[in-house]
PyMOL CGO cylinders between C-alpha atoms (Angstrom):
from pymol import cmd
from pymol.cgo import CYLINDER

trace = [
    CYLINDER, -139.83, -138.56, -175.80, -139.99, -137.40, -179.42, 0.3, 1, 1, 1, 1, 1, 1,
    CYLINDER, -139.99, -137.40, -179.42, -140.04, -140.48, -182.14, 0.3, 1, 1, 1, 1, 1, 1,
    CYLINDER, -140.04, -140.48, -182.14, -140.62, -140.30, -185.76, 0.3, 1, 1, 1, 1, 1, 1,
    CYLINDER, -140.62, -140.30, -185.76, -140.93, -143.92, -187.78, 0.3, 1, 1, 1, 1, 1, 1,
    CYLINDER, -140.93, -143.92, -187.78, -140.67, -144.13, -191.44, 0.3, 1, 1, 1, 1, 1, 1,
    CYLINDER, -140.67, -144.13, -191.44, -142.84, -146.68, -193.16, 0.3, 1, 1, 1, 1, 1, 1,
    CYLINDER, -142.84, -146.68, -193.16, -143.99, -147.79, -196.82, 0.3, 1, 1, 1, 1, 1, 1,
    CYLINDER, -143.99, -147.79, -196.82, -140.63, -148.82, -198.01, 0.3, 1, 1, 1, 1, 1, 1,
    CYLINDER, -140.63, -148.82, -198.01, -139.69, -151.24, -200.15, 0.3, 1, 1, 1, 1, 1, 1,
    CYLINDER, -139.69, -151.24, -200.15, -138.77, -152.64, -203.31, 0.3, 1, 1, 1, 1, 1, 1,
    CYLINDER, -138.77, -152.64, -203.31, -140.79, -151.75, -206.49, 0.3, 1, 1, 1, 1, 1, 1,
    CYLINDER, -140.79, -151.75, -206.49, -139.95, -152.23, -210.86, 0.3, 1, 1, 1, 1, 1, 1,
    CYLINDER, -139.95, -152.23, -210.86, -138.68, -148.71, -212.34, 0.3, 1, 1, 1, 1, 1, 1,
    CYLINDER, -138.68, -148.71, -212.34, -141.45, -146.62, -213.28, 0.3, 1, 1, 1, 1, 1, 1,
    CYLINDER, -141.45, -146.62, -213.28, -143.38, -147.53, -210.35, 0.3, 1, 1, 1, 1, 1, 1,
    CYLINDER, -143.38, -147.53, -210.35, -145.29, -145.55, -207.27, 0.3, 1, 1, 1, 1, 1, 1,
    CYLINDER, -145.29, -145.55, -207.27, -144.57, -145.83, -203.58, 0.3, 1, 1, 1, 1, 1, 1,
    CYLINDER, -144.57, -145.83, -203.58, -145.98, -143.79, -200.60, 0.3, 1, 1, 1, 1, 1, 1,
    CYLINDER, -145.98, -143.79, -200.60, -143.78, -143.24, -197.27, 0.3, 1, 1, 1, 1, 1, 1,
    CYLINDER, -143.78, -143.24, -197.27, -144.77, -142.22, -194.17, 0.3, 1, 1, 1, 1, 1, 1,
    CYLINDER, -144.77, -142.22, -194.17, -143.75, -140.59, -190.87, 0.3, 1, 1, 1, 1, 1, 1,
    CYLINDER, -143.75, -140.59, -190.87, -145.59, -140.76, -187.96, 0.3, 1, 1, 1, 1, 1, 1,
    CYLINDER, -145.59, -140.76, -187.96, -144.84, -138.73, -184.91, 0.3, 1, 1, 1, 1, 1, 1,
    CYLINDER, -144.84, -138.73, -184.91, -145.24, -138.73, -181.09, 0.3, 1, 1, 1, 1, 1, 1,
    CYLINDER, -145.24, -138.73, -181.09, -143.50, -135.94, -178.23, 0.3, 1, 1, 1, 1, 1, 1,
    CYLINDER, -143.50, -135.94, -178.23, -143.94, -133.29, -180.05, 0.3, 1, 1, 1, 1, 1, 1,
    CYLINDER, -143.94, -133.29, -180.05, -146.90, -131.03, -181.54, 0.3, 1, 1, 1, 1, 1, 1,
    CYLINDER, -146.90, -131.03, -181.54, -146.61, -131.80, -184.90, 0.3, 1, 1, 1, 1, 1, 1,
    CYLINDER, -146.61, -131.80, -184.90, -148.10, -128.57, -186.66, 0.3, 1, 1, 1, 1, 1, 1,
    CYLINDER, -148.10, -128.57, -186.66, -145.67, -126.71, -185.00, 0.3, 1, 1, 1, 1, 1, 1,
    CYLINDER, -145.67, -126.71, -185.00, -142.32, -128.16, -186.63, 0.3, 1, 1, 1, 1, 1, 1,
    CYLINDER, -142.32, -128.16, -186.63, -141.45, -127.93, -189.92, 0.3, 1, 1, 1, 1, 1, 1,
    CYLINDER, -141.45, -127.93, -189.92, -140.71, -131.55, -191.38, 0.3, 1, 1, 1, 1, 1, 1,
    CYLINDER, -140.71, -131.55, -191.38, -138.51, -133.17, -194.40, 0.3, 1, 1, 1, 1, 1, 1,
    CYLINDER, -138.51, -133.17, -194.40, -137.42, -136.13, -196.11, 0.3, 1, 1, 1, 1, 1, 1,
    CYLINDER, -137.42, -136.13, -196.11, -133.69, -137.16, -196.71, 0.3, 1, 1, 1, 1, 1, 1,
    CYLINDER, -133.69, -137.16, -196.71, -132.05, -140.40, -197.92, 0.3, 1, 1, 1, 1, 1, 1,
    CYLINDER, -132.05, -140.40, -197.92, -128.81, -141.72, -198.03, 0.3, 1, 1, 1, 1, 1, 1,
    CYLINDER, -128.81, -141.72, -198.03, -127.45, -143.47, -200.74, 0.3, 1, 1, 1, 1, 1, 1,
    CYLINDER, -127.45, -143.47, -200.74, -125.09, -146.14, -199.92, 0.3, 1, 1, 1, 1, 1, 1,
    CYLINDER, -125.09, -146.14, -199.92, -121.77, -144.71, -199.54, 0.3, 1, 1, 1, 1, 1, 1,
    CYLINDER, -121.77, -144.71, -199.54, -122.74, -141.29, -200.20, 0.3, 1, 1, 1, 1, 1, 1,
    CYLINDER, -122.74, -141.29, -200.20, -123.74, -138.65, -197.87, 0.3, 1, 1, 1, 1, 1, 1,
    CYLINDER, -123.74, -138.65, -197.87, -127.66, -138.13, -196.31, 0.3, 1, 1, 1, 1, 1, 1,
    CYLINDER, -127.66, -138.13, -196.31, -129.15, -135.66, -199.01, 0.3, 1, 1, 1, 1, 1, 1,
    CYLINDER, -129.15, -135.66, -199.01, -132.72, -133.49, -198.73, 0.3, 1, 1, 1, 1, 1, 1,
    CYLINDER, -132.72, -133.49, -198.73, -135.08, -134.58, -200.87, 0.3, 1, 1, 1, 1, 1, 1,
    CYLINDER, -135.08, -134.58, -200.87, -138.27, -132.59, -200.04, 0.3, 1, 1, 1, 1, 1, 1,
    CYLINDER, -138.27, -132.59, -200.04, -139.70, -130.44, -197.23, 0.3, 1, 1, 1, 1, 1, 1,
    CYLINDER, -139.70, -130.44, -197.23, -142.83, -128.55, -195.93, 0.3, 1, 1, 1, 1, 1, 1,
    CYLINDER, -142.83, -128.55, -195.93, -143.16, -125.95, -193.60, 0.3, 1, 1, 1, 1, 1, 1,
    CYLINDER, -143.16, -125.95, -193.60, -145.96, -125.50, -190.94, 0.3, 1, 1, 1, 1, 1, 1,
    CYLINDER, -145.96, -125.50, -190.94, -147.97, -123.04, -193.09, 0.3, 1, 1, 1, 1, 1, 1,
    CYLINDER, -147.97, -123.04, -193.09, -147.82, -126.15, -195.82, 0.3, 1, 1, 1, 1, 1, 1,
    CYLINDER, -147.82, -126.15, -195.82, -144.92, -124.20, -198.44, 0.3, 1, 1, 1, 1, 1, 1,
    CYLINDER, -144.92, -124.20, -198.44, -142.82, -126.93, -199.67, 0.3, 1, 1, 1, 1, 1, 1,
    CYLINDER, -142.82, -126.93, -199.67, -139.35, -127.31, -201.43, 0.3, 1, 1, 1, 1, 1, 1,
    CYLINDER, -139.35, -127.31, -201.43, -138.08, -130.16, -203.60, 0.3, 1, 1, 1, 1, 1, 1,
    CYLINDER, -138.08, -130.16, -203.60, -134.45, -130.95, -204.70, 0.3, 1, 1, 1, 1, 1, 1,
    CYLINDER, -134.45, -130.95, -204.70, -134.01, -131.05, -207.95, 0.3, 1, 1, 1, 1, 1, 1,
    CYLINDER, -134.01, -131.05, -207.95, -133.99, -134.83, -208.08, 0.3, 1, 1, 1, 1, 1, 1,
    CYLINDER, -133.99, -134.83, -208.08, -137.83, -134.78, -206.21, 0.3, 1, 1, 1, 1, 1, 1,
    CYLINDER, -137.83, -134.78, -206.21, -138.97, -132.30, -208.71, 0.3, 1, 1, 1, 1, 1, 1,
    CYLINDER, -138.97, -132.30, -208.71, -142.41, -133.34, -210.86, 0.3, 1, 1, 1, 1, 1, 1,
    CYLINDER, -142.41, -133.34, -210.86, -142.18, -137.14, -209.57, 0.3, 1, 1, 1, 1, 1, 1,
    CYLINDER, -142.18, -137.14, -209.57, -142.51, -136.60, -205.76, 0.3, 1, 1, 1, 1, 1, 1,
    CYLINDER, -142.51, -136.60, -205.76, -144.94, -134.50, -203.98, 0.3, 1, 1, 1, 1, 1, 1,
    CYLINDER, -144.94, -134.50, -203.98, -144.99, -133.93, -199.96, 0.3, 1, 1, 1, 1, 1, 1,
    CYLINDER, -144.99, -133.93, -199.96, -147.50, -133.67, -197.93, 0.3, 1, 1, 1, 1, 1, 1,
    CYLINDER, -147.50, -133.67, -197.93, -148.54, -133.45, -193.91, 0.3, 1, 1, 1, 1, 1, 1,
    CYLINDER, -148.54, -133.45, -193.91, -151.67, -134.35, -192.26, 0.3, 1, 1, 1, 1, 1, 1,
    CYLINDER, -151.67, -134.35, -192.26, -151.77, -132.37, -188.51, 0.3, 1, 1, 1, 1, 1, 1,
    CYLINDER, -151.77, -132.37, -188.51, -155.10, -134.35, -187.48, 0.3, 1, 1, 1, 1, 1, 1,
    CYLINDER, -155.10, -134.35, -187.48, -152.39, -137.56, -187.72, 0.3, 1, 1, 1, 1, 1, 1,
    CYLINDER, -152.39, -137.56, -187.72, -149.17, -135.85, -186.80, 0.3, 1, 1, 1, 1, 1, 1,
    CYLINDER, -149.17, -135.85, -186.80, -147.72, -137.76, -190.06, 0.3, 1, 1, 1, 1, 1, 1,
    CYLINDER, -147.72, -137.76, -190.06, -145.93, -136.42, -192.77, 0.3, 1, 1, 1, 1, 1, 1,
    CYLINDER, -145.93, -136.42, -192.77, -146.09, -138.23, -196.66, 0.3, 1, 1, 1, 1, 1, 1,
    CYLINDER, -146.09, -138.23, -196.66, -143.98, -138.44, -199.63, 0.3, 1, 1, 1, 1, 1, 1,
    CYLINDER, -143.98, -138.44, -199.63, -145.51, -140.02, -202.74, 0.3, 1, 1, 1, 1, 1, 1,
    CYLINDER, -145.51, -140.02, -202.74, -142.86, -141.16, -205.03, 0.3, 1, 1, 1, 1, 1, 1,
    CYLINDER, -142.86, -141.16, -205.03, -144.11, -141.88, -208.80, 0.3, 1, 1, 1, 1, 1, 1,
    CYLINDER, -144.11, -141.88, -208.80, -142.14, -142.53, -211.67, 0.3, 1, 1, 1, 1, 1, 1,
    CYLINDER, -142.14, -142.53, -211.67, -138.57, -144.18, -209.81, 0.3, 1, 1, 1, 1, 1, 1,
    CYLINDER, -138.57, -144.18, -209.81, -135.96, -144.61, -210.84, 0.3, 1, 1, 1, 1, 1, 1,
    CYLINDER, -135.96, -144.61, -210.84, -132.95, -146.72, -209.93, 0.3, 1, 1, 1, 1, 1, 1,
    CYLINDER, -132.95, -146.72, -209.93, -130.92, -143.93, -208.68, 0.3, 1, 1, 1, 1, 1, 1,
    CYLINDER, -130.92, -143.93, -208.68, -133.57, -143.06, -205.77, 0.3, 1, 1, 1, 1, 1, 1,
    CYLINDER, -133.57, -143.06, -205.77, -132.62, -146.75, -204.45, 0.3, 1, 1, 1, 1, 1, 1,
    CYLINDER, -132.62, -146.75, -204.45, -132.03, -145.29, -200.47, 0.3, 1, 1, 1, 1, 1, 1,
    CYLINDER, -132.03, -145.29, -200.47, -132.97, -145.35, -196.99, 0.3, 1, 1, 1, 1, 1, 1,
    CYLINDER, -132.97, -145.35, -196.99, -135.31, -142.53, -196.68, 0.3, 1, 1, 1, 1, 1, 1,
    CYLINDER, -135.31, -142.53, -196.68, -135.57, -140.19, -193.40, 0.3, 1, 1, 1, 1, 1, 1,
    CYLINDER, -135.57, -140.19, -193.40, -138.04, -137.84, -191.95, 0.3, 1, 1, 1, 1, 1, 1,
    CYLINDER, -138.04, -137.84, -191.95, -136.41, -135.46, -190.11, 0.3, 1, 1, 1, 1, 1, 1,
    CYLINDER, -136.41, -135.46, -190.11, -138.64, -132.83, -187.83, 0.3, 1, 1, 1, 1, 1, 1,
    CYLINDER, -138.64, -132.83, -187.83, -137.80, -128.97, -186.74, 0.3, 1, 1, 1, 1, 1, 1,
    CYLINDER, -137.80, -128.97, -186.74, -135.05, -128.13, -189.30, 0.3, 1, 1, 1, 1, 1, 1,
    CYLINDER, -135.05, -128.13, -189.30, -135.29, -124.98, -191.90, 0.3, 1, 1, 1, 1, 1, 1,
    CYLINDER, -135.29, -124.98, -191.90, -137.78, -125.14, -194.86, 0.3, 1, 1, 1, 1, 1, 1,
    CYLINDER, -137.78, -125.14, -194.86, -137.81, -121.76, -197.63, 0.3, 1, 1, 1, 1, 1, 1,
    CYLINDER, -137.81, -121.76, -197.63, -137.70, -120.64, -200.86, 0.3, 1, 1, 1, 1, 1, 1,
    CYLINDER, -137.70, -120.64, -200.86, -133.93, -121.70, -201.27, 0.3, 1, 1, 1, 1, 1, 1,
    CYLINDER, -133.93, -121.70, -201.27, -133.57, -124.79, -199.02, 0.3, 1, 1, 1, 1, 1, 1,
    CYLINDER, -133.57, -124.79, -199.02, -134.12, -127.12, -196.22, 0.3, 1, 1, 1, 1, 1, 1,
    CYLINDER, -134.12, -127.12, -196.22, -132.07, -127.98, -193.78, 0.3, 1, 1, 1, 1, 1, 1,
    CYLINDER, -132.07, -127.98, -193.78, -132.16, -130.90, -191.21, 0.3, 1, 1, 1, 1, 1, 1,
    CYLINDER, -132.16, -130.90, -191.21, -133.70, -130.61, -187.85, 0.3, 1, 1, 1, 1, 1, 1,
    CYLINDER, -133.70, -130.61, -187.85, -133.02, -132.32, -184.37, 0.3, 1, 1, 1, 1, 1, 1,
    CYLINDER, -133.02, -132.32, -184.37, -135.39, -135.15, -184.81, 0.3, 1, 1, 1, 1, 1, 1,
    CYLINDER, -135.39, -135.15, -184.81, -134.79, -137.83, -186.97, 0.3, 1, 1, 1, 1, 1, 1,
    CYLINDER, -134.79, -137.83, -186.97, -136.47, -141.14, -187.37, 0.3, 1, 1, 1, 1, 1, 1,
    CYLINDER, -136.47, -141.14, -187.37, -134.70, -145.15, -187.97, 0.3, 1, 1, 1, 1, 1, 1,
    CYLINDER, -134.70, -145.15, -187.97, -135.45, -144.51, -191.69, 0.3, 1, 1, 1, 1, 1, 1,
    CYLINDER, -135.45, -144.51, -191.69, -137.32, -147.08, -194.57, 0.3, 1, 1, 1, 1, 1, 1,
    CYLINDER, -137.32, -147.08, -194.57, -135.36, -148.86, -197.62, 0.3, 1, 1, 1, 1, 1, 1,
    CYLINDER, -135.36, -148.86, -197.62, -136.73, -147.99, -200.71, 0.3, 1, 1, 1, 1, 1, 1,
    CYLINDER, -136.73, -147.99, -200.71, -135.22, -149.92, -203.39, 0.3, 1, 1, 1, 1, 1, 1,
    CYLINDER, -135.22, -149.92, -203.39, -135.92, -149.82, -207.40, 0.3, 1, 1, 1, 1, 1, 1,
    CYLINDER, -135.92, -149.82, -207.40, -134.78, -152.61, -209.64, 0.3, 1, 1, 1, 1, 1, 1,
    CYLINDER, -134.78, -152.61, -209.64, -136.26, -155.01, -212.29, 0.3, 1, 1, 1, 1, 1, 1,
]
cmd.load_cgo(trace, "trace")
């Protein structure tokens, strides 16, 4: 059975740092490619970031400079480290496993996890 659980939400001031993680069980890890989504309320799931299994990356233009992604195979758990947020990244955040990651995109894969609240306010 293949899970994937989001953790380090939660709510910080503008300008501030938080980490997320997604750890994985059911499947071998360094073998799927792996992103981050979030969903805005009332808008549509979006990418944010994602890395491949050779460790290339892509970021959305909105992840750009203030996020960076990251894996760890030895813990089958993928990262995002958010610095500098803003209001507007106020989501739920996903980690999403075996979709498309390349020089032009990412795309969602089969495996998704119950996703994290991250919320940014003063």
């Amino acid at each position: 059975q293949v899970q994937l659980m989001e953790t380090g939400g939660g709510l910080v001031q503008p300008g501030g740092s938080l980490r997320l993680s997604c750890t994985t069980s059911g499947i071998t890890f360094s073998n799927y490619n792996m992103a981050w989504y979030r969903q805005i309320p009332g808008q549509q799931r979006e990418p944010v970031a994602g890395i491949g299994v050779r460790d290339n990356s892509y970021y959305t233009d909105s992840a750009k400079v203030r996020f960076t992604i990251s894996r760890d195979n030895d813990k089958n758990t993928l990262y995002l480290q958010m610095d500098s947020l803003r209001p507007e990244d106020t989501a739920v955040y996903y980690c999403t496993a075996g979709g498309e990651v390349t020089s032009h995109g990412i795309g969602p894969g089969p495996y998704w996890g119950q996703g994290t609240q991250v919320s940014v306010s003063s």
